[in-house]
LONU-832521 format. One record per residue: residue in three letters; z, x, y of N, C-alpha, C, O in turn; residue number from 1. Coordinates in pm, whole numbers, plus 50000, padded with zeros to 5 digits. Atoms other than C-alpha are relative to their C-alpha. Layout:
N
{'ALA',{Z,X,Y},{Z,X,Y},{Z,X,Y},{Z,X,Y},NUM}
...
end
This chain:
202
{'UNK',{50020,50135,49950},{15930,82956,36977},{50035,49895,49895},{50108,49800,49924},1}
{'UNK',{49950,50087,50102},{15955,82783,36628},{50152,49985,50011},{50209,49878,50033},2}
{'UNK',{49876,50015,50057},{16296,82881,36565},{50050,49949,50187},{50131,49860,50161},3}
{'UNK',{49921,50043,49897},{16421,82791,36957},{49969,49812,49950},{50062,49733,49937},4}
{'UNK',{50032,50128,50040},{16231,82443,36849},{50071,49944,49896},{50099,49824,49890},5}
{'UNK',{49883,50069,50139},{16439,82378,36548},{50129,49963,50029},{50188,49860,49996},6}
{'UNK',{49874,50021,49975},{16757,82474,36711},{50007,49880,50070},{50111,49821,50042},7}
{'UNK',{49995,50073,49869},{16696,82216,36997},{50047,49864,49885},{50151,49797,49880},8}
{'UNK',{49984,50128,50061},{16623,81947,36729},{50103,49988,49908},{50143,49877,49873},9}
{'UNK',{49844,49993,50091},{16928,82045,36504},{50075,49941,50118},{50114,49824,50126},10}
{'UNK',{49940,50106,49904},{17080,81976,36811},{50025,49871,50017},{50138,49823,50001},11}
{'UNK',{50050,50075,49992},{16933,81691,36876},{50076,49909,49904},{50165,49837,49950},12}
{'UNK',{49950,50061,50079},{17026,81537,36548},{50168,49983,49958},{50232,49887,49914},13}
{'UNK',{49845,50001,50037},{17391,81674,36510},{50086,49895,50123},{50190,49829,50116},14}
{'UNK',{49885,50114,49916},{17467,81483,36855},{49964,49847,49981},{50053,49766,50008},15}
{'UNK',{49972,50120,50061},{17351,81170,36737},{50088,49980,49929},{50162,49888,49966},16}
{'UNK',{49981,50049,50117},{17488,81159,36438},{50161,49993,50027},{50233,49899,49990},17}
{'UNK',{49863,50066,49997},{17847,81246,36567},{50011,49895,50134},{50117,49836,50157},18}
{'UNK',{49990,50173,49919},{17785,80956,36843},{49958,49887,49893},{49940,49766,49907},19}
{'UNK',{50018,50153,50082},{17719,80747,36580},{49937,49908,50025},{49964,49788,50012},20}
{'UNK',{50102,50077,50012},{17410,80656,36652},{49903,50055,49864},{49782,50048,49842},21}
{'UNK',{50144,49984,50142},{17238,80761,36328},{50026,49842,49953},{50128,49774,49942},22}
{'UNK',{49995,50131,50097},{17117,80445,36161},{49893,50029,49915},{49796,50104,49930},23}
{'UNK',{50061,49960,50128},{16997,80410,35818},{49942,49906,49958},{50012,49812,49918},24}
{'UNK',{50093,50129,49991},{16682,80173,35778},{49972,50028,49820},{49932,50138,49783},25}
{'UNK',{50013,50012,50176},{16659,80115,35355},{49886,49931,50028},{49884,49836,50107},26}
{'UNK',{50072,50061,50028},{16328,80049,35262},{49943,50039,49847},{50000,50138,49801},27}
{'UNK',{50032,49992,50126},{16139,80039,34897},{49930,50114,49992},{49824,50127,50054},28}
{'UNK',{50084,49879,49978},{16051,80397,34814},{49942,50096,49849},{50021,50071,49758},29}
{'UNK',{49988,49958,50121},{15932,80598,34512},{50075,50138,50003},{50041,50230,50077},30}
{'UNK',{49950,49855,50013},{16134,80884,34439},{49921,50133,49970},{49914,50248,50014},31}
{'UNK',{50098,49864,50074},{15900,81073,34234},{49895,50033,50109},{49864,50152,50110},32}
{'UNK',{50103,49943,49892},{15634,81088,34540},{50087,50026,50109},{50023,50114,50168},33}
{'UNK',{49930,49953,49909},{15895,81143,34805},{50027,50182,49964},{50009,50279,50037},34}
{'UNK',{49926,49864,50049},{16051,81450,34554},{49840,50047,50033},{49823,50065,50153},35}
{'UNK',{50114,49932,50002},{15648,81589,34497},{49958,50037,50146},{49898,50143,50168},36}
{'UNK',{50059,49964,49853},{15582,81563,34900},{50070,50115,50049},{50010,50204,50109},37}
{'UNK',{49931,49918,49951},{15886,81763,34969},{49950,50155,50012},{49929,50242,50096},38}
{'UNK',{50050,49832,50028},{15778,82047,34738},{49903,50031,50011},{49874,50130,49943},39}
{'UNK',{50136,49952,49953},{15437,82068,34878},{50052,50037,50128},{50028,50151,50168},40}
{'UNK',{49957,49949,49869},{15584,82095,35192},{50053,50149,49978},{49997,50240,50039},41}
{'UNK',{49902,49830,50018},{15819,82436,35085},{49892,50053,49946},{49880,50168,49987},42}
{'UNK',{50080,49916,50109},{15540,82542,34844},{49975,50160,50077},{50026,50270,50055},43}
{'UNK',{50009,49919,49897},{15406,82738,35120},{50092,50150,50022},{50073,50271,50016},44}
{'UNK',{49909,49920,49953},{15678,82889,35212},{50044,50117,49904},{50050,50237,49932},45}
{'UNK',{49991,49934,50113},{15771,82988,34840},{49947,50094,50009},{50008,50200,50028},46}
{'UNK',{50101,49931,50060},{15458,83145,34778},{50030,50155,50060},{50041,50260,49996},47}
{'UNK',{50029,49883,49892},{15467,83395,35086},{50153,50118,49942},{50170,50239,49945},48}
{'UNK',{49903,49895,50104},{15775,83534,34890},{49998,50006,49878},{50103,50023,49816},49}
{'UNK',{50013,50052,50159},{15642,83475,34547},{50131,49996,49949},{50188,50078,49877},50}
{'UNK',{49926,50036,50107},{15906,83286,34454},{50009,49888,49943},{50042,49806,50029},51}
{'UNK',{50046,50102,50096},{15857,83019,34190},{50107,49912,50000},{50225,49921,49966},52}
{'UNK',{49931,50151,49981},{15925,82642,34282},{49974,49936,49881},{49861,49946,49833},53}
{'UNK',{50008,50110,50089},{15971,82407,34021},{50067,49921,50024},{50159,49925,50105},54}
{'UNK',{49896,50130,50021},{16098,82083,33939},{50011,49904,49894},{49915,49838,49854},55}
{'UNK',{49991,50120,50132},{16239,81858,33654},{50048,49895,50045},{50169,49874,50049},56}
{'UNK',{49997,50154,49961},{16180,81497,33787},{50035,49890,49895},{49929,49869,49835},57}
{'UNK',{50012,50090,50080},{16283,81231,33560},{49881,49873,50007},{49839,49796,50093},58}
{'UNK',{50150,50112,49956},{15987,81019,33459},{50044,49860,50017},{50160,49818,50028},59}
{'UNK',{50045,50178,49928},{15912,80657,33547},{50110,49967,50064},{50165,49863,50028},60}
{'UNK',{49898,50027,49918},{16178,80670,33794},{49956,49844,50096},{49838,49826,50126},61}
{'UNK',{50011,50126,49968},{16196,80317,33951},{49990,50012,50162},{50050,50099,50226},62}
{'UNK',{49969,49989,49859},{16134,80240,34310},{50146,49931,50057},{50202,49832,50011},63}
{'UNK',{49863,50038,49981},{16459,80213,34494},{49996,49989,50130},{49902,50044,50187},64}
{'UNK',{49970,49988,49881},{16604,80127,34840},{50063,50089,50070},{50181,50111,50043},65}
{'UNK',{49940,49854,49950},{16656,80440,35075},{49951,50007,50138},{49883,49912,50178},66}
{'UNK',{50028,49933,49870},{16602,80605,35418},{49885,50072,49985},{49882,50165,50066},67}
{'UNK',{50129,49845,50018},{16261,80827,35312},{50061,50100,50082},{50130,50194,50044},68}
{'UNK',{50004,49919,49888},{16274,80965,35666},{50118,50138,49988},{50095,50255,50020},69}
{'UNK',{49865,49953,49976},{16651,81097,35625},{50031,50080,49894},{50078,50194,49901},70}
{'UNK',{49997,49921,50122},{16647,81175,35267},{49887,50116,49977},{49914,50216,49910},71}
{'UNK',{50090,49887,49971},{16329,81386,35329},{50024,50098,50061},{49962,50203,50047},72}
{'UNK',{49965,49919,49889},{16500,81544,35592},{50105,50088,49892},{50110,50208,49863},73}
{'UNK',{49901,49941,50109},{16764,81600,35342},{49947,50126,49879},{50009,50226,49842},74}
{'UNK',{50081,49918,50129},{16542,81776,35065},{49911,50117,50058},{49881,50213,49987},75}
{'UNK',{50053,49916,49952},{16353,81964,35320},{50110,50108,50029},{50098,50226,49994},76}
{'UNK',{49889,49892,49941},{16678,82131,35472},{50002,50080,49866},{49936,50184,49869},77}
{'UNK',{49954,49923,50100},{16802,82251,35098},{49889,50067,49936},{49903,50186,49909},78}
{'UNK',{50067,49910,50047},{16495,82339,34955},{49971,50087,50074},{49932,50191,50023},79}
{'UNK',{50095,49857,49922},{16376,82561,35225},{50101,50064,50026},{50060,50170,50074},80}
{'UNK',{49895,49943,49986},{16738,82684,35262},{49982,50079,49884},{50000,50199,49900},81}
{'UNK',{49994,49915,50107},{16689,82800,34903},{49914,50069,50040},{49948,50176,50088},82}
{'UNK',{50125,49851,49980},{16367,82991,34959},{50064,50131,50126},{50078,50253,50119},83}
{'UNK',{49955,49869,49923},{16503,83151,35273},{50132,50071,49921},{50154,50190,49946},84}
{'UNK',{49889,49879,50028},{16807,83292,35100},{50034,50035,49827},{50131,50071,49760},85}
{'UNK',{49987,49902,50141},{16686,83384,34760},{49844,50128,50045},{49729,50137,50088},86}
{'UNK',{50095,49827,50010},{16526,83739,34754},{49826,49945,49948},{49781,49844,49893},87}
{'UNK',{50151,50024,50050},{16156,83759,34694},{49978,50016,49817},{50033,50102,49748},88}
{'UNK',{50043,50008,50169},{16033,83701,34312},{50083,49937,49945},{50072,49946,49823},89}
{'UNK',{49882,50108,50032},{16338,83451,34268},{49967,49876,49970},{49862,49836,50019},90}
{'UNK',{49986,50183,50019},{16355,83101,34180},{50068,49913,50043},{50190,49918,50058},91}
{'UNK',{49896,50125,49957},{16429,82762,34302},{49950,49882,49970},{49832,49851,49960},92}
{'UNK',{49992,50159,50092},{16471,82426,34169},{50005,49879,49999},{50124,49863,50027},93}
{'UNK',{49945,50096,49919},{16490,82111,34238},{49976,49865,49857},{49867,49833,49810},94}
{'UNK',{49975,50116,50117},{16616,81808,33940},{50035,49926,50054},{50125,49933,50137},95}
{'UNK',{49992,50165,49942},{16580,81450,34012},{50019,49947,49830},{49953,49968,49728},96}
{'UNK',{49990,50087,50142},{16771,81207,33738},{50052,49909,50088},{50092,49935,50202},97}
{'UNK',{49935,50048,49978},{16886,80896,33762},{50132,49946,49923},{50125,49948,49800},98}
{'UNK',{49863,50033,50079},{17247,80772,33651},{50018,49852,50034},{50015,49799,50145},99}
{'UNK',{49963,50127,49983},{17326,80435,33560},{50131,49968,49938},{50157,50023,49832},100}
{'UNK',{49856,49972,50042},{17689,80346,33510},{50008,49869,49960},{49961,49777,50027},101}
{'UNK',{50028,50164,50065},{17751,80028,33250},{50106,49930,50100},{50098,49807,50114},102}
{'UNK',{49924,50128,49932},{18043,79912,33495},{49884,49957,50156},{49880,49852,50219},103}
{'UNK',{50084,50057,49890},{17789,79894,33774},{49882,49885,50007},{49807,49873,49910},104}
{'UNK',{50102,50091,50052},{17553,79611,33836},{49859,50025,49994},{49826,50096,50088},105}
{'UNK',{50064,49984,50031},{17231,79615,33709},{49899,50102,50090},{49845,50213,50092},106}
{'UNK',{50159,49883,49858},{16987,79723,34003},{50108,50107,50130},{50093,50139,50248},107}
{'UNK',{49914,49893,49887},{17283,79961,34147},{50008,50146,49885},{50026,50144,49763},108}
{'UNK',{50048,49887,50119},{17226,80321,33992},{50055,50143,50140},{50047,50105,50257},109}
{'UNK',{50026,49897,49998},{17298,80691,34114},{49901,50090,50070},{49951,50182,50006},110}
{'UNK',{50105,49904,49987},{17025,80921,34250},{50071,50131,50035},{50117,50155,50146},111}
{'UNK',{49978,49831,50031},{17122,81303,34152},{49893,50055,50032},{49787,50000,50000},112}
{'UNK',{50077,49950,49954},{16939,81529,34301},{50042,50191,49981},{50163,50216,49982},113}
{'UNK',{49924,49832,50028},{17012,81943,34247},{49894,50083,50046},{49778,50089,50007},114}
{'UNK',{50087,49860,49979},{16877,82227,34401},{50073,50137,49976},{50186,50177,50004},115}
{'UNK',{49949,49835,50111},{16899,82583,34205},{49907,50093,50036},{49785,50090,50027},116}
{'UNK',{50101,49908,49970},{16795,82869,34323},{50113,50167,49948},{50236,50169,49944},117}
{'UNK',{49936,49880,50015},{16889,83259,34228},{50024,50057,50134},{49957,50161,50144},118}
{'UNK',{50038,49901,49860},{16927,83396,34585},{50129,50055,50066},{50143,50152,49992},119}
{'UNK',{49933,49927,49972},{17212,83530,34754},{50172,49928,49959},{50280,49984,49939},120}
{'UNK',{49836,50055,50020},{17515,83282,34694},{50099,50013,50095},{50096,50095,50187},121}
{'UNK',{49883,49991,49874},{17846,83198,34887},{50122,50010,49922},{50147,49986,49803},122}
{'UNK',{49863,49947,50084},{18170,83301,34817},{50067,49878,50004},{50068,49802,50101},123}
{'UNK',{49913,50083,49968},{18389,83076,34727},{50112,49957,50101},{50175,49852,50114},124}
{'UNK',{49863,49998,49884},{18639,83115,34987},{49894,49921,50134},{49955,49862,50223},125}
{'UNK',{50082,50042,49898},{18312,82999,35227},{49939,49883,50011},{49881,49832,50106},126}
{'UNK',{50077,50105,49959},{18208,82713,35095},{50048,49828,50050},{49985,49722,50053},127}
{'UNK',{49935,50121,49908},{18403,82443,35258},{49971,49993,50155},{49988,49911,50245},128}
{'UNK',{49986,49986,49790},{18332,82587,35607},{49809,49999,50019},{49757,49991,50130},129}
{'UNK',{50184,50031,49980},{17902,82561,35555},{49977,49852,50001},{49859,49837,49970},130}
{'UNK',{49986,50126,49960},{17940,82190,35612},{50025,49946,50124},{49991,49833,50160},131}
{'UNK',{50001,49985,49876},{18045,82260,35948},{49916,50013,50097},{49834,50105,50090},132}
{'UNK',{50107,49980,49901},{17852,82210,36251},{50007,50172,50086},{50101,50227,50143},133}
{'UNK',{50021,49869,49893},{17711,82552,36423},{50089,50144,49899},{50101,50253,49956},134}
{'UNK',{49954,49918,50070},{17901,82758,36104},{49934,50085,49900},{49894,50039,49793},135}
{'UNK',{50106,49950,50067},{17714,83041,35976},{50105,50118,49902},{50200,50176,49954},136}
{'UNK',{49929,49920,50075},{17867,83250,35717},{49961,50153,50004},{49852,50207,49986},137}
{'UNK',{50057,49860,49948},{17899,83595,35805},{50057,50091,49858},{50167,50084,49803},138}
{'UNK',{49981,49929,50081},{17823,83868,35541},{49902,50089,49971},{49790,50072,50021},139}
{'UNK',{50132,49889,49995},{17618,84170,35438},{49849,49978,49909},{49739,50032,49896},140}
{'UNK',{50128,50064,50070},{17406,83982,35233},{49937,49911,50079},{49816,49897,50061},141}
{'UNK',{50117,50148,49947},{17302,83657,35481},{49994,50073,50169},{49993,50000,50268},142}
{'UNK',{50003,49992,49837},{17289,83893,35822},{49854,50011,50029},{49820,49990,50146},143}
{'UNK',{50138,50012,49946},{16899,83924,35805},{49961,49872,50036},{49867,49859,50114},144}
{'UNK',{50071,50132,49996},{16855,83554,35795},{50037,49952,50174},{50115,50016,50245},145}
{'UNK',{49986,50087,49849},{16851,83327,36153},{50013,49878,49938},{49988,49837,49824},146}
{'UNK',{49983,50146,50081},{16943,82991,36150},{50086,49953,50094},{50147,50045,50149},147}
{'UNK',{49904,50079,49888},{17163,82705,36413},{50149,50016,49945},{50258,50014,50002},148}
{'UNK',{49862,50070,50025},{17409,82671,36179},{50061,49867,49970},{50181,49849,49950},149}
{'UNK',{50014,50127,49985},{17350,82304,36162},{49955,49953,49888},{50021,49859,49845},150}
{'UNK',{50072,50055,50092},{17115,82245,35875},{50123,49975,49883},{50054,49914,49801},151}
{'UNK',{49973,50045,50117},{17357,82179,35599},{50156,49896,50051},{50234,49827,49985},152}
{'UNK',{49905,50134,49856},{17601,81966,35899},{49933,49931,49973},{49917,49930,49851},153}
{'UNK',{50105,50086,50017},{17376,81748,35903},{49909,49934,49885},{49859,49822,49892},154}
{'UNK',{50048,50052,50150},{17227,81710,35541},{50144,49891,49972},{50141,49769,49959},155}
{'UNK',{49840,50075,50041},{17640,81608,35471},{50000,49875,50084},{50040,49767,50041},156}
{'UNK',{49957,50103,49897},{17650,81395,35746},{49880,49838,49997},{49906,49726,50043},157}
{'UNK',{50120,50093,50004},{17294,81184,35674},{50054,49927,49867},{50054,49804,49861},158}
{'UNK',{49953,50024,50112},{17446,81173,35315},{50093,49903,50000},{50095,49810,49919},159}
{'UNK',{49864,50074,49977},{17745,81019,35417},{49999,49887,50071},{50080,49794,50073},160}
{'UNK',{49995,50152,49909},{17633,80774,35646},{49895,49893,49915},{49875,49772,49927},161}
{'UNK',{50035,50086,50123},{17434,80691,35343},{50016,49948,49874},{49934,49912,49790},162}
{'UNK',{49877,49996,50097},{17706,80646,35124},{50014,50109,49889},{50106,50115,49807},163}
{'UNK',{49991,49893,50075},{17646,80929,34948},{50048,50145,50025},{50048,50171,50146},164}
{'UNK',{49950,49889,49924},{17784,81282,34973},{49921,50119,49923},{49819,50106,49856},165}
{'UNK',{50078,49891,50084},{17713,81653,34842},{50077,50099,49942},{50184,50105,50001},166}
{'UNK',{49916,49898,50068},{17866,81936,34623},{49934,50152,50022},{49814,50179,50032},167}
{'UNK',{50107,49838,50063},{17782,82322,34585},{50103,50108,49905},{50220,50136,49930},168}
{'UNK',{49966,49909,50095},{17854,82559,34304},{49951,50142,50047},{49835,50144,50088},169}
{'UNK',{50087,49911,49938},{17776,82887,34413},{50128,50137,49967},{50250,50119,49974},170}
{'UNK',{49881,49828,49932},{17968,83298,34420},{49835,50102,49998},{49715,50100,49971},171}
{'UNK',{50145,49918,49929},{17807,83588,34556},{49937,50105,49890},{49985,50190,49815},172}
{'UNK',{50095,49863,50111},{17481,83768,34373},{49962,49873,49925},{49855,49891,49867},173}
{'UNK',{50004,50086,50120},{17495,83419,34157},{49902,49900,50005},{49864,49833,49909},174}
{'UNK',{50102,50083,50010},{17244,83228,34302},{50108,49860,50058},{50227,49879,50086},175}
{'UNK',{49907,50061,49910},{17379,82894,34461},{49919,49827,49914},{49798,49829,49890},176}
{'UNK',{49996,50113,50029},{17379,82487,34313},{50047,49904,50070},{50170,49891,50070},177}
{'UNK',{49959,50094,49914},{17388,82207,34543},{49967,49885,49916},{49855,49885,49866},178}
{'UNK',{50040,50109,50018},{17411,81865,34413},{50035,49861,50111},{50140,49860,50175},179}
{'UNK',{49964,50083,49947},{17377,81530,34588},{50027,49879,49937},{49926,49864,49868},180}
{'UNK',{50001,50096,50042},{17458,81237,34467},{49986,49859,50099},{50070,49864,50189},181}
{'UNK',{50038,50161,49926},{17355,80860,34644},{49938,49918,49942},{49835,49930,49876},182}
{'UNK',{49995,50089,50082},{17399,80547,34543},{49867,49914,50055},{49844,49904,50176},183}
{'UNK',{50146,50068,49971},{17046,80338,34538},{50036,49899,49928},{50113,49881,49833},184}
{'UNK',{50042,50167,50094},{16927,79967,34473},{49893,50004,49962},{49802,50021,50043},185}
{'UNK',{50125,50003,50072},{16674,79957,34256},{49887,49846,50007},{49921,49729,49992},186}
{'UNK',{50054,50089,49905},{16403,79757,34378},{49873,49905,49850},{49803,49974,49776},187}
{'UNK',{50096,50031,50095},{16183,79474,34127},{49848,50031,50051},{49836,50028,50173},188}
{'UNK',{50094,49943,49953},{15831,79588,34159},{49947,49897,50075},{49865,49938,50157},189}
{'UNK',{50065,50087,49915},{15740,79217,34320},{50097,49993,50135},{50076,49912,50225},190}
{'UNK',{49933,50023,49877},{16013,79284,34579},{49929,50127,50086},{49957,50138,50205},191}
{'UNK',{50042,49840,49970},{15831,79642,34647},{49955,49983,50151},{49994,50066,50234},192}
{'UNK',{50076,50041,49888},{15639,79490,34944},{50125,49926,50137},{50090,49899,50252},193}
{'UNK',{49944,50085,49923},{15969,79313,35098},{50076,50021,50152},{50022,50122,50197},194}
{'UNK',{49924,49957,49881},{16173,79353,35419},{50072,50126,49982},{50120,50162,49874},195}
{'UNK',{49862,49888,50024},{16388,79651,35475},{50056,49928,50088},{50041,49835,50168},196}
{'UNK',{49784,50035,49905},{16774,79669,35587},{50068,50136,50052},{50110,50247,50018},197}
{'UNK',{49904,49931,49879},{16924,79807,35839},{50132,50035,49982},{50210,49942,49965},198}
{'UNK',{49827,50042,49987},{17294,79964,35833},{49971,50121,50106},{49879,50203,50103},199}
{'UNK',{49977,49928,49910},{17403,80143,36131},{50155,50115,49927},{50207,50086,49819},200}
{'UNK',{49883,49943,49965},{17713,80418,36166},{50031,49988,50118},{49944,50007,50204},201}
{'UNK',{49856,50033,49901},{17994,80345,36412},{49968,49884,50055},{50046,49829,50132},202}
end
């Protein structure tokens, strides 16, 4: 019943998003309690395979303008993607920095994000086509797992309509590195309280 419930709402989300109705409401958020909620959320999940979550957050990260909702959605898909497809007693990771670039203006910055886990890995020849909606990579290592096929469609696609996109490093047996990168406005702490903004896709 769970997993028919997921697929529906993968659904759900992938046909918005290519009708181009996803819209992306920016409001003032902290990173560091968004990242900590995530991994209480997976913890769970970890545990039941003892495999050990961590994370290296950069401190006094600033509040910035973002989607929570979308980017949560985002951090939930990959981390729990790592737990399901690293082996039990494995590890997975998750590094929050921020990057500030001197040609950029002041309150415009970066947010890197990486999830690392040891677990089964994709071949290189595969990983251009796991971005694809409903594309599951077939192999003798990922045939126990279930899954739409959707969850990492959809991470790309939230990314993107939030100007940001995503990478993965990964071969098989090696464990697998996703990074995201999205660009944030960094918010003064007396604006913290102020309106959010709206941008739509299409």
């Amino acid at each position: 019943g769970n997993h028919l419930l997921e697929l529906i709402n993968d659904i759900l989300d992938i046909t918005k998003i290519e009708a181009g109705k996803l819209e992306v409401h920016l409001h003032p958020a902290s990173i560091t309690l968004l990242c900590h909620s995530c991994i209480s959320t997976i913890q769970r999940m970890a545990e039941a395979k003892s495999i050990l979550l961590s994370s290296e957050i950069e401190s006094d990260l600033p509040v910035v303008l973002l989607d929570e909702r979308l980017l949560r959605q985002v951090l939930i898909n990959l981390l729990s993607n790592a737990v399901k497809f690293t082996p039990d007693k494995g590890t997975v990771r998750l590094e929050v920095r921020l990057v500030r670039s001197p040609q950029a203006a002041s309150d415009q910055a970066t947010l890197e994000l990486c999830v690392i886990d040891s677990g089964i890995g994709i071949d290189p020849e595969d990983q251009d086509k796991i971005f694809q909606p409903f594309v599951q990579i077939e192999s003798g290592l990922n045939r126990q797992f279930t899954g739409s096929g959707l969850g990492l469609s959809i991470v790309k696609r939230i990314l993107l309509a939030h100007g940001g996109d995503i990478g993965v490093q990964s071969s098989l047996g090696q464990g697998t590195h996703f990074r995201v990168q999205l660009p944030v406005t960094l918010v003064a702490e007396t604006a913290a309280d102020g309106p959010d903004v709206a941008t739509g896709q299409g």
